[in-house]
N, C-alpha and C positions, 0 to 999 in steps of 0.2 A: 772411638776411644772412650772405655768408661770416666765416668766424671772422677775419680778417685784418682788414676792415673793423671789427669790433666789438673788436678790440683797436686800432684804429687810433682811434676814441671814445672806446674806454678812457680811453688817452693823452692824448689831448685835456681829458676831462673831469679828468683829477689834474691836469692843469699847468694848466688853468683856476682849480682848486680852491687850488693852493699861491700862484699870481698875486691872488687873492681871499685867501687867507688873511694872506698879507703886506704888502696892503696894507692890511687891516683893524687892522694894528696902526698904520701909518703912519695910519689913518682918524683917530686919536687920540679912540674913542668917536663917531664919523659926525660928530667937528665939523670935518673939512676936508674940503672939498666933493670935488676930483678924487680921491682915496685912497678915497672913500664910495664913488665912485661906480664905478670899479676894483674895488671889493668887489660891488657887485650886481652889477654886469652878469657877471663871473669867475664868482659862484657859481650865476649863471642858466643860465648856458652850461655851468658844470661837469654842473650836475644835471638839465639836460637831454641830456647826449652821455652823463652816466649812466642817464638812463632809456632812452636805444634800447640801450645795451648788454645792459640785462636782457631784450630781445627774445629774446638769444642765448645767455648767460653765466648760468646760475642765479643767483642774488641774493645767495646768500655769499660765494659764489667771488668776481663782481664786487666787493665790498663788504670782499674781505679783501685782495685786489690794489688796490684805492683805498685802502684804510685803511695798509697797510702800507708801498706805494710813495709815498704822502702823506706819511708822516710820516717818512719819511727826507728827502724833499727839500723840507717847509720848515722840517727842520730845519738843513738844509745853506745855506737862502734866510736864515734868522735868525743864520745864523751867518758869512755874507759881510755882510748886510746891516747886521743889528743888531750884531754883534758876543756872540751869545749864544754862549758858550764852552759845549761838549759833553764832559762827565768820562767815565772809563773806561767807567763800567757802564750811561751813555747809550749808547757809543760800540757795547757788545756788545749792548744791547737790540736796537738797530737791525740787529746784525748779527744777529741772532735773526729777524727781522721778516722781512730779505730772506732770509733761508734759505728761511724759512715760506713767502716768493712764490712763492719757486723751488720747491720741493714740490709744490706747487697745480699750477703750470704744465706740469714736468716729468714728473709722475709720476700726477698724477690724472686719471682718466677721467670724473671729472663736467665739465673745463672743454670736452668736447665734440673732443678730439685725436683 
């Protein structure tokens, strides 16, 4: 699979994953039925556009690029949505995280560049 399509999965499968994660809080515990169900089908789809990625992407790399671009954007989702206010030293973790992506992507030769 060219590298281009298996970041193009990548993609797919975080914004599925962050769409699933946000609405799992709106699920309020899986007792409202369409939010419930926005959460499975999101994280079905997440974790399968993650599984053909590791076809391509070794499994940490994939899994530190989902872990890391994840968790900046649904904290960015919780934070238009819910109103979950982000303090300083949230604010530099994350900016820690995407540094971290950007090393992986930029500089390392295990993502297959």
């Amino acid at each position: 699979m060219p590298l281009l399509h298996t970041y193009l999965l990548l993609s797919v499968a975080i914004i599925a994953e962050v769409i699933a994660t946000t609405a799992l809080k709106s699920a309020d515990g899986f007792t409202r039925l369409w939010p419930s169900v926005i959460t499975v089908v999101g994280y079905v789809v997440a974790f399968y556009c993650l599984a053909l990625t590791l076809k391509t992407l070794p499994t940490g790399i994939a899994y530190a690029i989902w872990s890391g671009v994840g968790i900046v954007l649904i904290s960015l989702a919780g934070w238009v949505l819910h109103q979950q206010r982000l303090d300083l030293p949230a604010l530099l973790g994350m900016a820690m995280i995407i540094g971290g992506v950007l090393v992986i992507n930029l500089f390392s030769s295990t993502t297959g560049h």
